[in-house]
C-alpha positions in Angstrom: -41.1 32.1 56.4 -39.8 35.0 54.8 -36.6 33.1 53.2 -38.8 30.3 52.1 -40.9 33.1 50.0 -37.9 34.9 48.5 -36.0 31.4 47.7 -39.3 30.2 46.0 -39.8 33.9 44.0 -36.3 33.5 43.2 -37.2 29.8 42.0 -40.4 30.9 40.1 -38.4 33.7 38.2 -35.2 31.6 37.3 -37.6 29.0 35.7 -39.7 31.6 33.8 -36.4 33.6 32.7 -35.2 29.4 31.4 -38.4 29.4 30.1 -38.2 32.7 27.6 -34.7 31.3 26.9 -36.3 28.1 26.0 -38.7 29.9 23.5 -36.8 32.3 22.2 -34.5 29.6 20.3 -35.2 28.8 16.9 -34.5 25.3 16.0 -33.4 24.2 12.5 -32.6 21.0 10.6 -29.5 21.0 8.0 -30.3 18.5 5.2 -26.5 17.2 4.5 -25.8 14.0 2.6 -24.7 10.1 3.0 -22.3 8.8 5.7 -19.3 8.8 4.4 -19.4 11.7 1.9 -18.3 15.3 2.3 -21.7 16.9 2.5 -22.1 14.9 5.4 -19.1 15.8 7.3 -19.2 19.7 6.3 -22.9 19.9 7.1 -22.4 18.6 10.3 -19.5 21.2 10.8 -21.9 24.0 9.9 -24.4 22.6 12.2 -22.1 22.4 15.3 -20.6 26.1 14.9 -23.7 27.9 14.3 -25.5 26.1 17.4 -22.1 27.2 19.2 -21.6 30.7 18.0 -25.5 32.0 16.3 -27.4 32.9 19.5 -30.6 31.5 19.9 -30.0 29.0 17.3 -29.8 25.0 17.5 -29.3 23.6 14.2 -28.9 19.9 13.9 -27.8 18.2 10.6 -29.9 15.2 9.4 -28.8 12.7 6.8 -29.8 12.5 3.2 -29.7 10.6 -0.1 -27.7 13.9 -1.0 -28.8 16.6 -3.7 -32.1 15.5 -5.3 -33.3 15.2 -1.4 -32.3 18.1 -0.1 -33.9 20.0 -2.7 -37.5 18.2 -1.7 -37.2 18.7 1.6 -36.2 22.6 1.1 -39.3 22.8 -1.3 -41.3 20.9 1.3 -40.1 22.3 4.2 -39.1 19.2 5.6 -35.5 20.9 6.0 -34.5 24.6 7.2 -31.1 24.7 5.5 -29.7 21.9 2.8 -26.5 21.1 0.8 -27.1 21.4 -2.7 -25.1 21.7 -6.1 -24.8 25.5 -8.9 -25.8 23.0 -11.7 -28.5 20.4 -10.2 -30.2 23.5 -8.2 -30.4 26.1 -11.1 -31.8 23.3 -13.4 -34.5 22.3 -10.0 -35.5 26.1 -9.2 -36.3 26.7 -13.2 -38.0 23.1 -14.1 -35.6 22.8 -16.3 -35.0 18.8 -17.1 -35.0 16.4 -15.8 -36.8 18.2 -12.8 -41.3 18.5 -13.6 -41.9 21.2 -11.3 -39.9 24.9 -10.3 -38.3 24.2 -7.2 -38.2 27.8 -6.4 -38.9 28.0 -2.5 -35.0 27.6 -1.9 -32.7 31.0 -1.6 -29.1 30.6 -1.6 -26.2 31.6 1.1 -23.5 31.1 -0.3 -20.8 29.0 -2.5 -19.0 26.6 -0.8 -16.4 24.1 -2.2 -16.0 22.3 -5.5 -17.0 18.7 -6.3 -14.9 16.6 -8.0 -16.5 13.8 -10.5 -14.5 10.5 -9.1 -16.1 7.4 -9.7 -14.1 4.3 -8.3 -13.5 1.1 -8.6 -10.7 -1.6 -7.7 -7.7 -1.5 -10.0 -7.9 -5.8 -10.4 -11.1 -4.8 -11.9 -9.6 -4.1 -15.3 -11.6 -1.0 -15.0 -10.0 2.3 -16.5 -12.2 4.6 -18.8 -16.9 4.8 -18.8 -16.1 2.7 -22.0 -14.9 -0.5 -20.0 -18.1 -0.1 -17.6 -20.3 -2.1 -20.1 -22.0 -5.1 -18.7 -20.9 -4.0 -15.2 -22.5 -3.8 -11.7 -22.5 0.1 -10.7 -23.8 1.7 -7.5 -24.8 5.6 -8.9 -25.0 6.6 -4.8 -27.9 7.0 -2.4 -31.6 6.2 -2.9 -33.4 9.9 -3.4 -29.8 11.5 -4.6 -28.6 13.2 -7.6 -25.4 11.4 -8.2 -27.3 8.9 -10.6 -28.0 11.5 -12.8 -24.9 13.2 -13.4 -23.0 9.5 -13.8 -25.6 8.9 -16.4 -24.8 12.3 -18.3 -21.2 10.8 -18.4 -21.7 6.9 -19.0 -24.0 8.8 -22.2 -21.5 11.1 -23.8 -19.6 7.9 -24.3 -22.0 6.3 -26.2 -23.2 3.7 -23.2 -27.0 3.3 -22.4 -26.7 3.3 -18.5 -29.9 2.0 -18.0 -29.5 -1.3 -20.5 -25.6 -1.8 -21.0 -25.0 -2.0 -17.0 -26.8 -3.4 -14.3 -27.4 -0.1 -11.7 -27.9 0.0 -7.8 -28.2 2.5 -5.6 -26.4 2.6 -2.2 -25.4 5.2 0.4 -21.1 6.0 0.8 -20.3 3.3 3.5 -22.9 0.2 1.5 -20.8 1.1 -1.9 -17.6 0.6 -0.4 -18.4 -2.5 1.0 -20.1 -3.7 -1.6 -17.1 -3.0 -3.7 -14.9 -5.3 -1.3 -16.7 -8.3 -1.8 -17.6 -8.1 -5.1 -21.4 -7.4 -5.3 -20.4 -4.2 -7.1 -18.1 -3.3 -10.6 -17.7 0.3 -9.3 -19.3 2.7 -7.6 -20.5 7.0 -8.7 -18.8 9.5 -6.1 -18.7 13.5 -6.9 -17.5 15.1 -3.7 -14.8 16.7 -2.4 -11.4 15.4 -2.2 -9.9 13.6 -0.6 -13.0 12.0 0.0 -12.9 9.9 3.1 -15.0 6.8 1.7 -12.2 6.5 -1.2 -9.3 7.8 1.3 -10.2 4.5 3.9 -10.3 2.2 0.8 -7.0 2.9 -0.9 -5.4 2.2 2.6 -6.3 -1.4 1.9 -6.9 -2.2 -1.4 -5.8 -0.6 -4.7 -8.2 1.9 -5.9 -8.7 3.4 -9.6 -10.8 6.6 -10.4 -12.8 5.9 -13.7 -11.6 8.3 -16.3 -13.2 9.9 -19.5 -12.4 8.1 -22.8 -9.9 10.5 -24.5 -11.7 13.6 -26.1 -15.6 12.9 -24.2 -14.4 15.1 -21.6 -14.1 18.1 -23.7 -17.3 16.7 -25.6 -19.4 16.5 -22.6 -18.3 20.3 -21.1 -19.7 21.3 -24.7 -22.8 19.9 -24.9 -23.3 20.6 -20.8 -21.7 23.6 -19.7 -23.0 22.8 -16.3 -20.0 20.6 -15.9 -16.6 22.6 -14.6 -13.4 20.9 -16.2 -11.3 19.7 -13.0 -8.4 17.7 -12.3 -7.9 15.4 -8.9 -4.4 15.7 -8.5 -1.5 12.6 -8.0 -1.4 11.7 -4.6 -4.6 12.6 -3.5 -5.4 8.9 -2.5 -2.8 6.4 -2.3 -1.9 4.6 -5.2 -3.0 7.9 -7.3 0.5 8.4 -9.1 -0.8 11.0 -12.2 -3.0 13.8 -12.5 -6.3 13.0 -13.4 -9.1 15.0 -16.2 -12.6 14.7 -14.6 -15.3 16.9 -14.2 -17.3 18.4 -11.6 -19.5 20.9 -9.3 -19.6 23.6 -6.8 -21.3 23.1 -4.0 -23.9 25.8 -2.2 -25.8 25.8 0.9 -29.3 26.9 0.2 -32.2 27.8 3.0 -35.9 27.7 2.7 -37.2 31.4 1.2 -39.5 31.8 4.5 -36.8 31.9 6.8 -36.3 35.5 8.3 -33.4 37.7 7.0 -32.1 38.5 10.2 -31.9 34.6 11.0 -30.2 33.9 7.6 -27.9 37.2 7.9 -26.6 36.1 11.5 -26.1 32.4 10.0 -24.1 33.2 7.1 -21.8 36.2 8.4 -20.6 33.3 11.4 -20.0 30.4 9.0 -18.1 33.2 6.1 -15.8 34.8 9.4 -12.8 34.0 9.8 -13.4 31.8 12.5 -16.3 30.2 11.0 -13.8 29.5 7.9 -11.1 28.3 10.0 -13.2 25.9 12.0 -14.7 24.2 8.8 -11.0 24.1 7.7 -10.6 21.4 10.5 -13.5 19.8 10.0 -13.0 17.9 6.4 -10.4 18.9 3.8 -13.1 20.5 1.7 -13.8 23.1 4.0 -10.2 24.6 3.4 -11.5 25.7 -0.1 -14.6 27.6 1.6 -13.3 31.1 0.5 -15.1 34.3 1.7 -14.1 35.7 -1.7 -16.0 33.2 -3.7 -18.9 32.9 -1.6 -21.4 35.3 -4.4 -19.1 34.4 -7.0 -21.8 32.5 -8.9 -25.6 32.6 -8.4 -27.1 29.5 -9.4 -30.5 30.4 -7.5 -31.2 33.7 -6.1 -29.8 34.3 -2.2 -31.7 34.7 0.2 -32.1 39.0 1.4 -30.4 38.0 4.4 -26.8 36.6 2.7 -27.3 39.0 0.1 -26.9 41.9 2.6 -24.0 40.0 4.3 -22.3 39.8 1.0 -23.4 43.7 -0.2 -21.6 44.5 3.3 -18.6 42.8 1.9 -18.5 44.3 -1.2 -19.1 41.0 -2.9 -22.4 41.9 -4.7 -23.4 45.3 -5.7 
């Protein structure tokens, strides 16, 4: 009689003790991007280490239609944690166009890669420069991304109306590419980071070309939109890619929602900046190899969050 009391006290407590456990963790979504992109596969990376090595946390990344998206669901609270751009967010958090409303309930944590500008197409397309994109078929990316708007900025600086001298679609990573294959599309918008796998899986069986600026509306586009970072994808980095090639492009940040608590958002970000957390993402996507501690507060698009902030004071990246 006695053992059957102790074995069910001992049963009681272990399910209360599960049971604190259970309620102690703090669950959070991480608003990433389209299959097939890099925000996708580094925001699952980030979701997977910090469930792994941030006690008490579980963070699981969901899908998106990529920048524009995150940024509503940050604002909304439909998402803890999202993948977001320096230009698209600073323009969001201030209403500045084409945004109507401050998106200012999203703090930073941190710079993480650059984004190169490559939009694609097949090389039988005839396709080389914005210019030849007239009267063409073009996916600009997701439904409820970003992509669209910076492909417009560029298709613009050249003179095209993207709106009435191409026919535009929108698409997730994996539709484009098919779509590409059998013809339903010209080209399709990409800014990501390279290699990008999408692109990558293409050239292995058919013969890609990245759309390039006209001669001279690269450096005319940087001027009128300092937003853009002048950047260069080099030969090689897709098959088929035999020269260096002028585009433009983004970093990339990972912003959280303002209410979150600084110790939650200090743990986060000082596992995903350590070295482990680095070397990890290094192996998750080619991209994450550019995620430098040193560059994390290099650039403040939005304000961080008091909880990275105090990560990167401790680092002696901000003063």
């Amino acid at each position: 009689m006695k053992k059957g009391y102790v074995f069910v006290v001992v049963l009681v407590a272990g399910f209360m003790l599960t049971t604190a456990s259970w309620a102690k963790t703090v669950n959070l979504s991480l608003s990433t991007g389209s299959m097939g992109g890099g925000f996708y596969a580094i925001g699952g990376g980030m979701a997977e280490y910090i469930t792994k090595h941030v006690q008490g946390v579980r963070c699981t990344a969901v899908t998106s239609g990529g920048v524009d998206e995150n940024i509503n669901r940050l604002d909304t609270g439909k998402a803890d944690i999202g993948l977001v751009s320096t230009g698209d967010s600073q323009a969001a958090f201030k209403g500045m166009p084409p945004y109507k409303k401050k998106f200012n309930k999203m703090r930073g944590m941190g710079i993480l890669f650059a984004n190169w500008g490559e939009p694609y197409t097949l090389k039988k397309s005839g396709i080389k420069t914005y210019l030849d994109l007239k009267g063409k078929t073009v996916c600009v990316g997701a439904p409820g991304g970003s992509m669209h708007k910076l492909f417009f900025d560029w298709v613009r600086i050249h003179g095209l109306d993207p709106e009435k001298d191409m026919k535009i679609v929108f698409l997730p990573a994996r539709g484009a590419v098919d779509a590409l294959k059998t013809g339903q599309i010209d080209a399709a918008m990409q800014i990501a980071a390279i290699p990008t796998a999408d692109i990558t899986e293409l050239s292995l069986t058919h013969d890609v070309e990245i759309i390039r600026f006209a001669p001279g509306y690269r450096e005319k586009l940087i001027k009128k939109m300092p937003k853009y970072l002048p950047m260069v994808i080099p030969a090689g980095t897709y098959r088929g890619i035999n020269e260096d090639i002028e585009t433009v492009g983004m970093a990339a940040l990972w912003a959280c929602r303002a209410d979150l608590p600084d110790d939650l958002v200090y743990r986060i970000v000082k596992a995903m900046y350590s070295p482990q957390g680095l070397a990890y993402l290094a192996k998750v996507h080619p991209a994450g190899k550019g995620i430098k501690l040193e560059n994390a507060a290099k650039w403040a698009p939005i304000p961080f969050h008091p909880g990275a902030a105090r990560f990167f004071r401790e680092k002696g990246l901000l003063k």
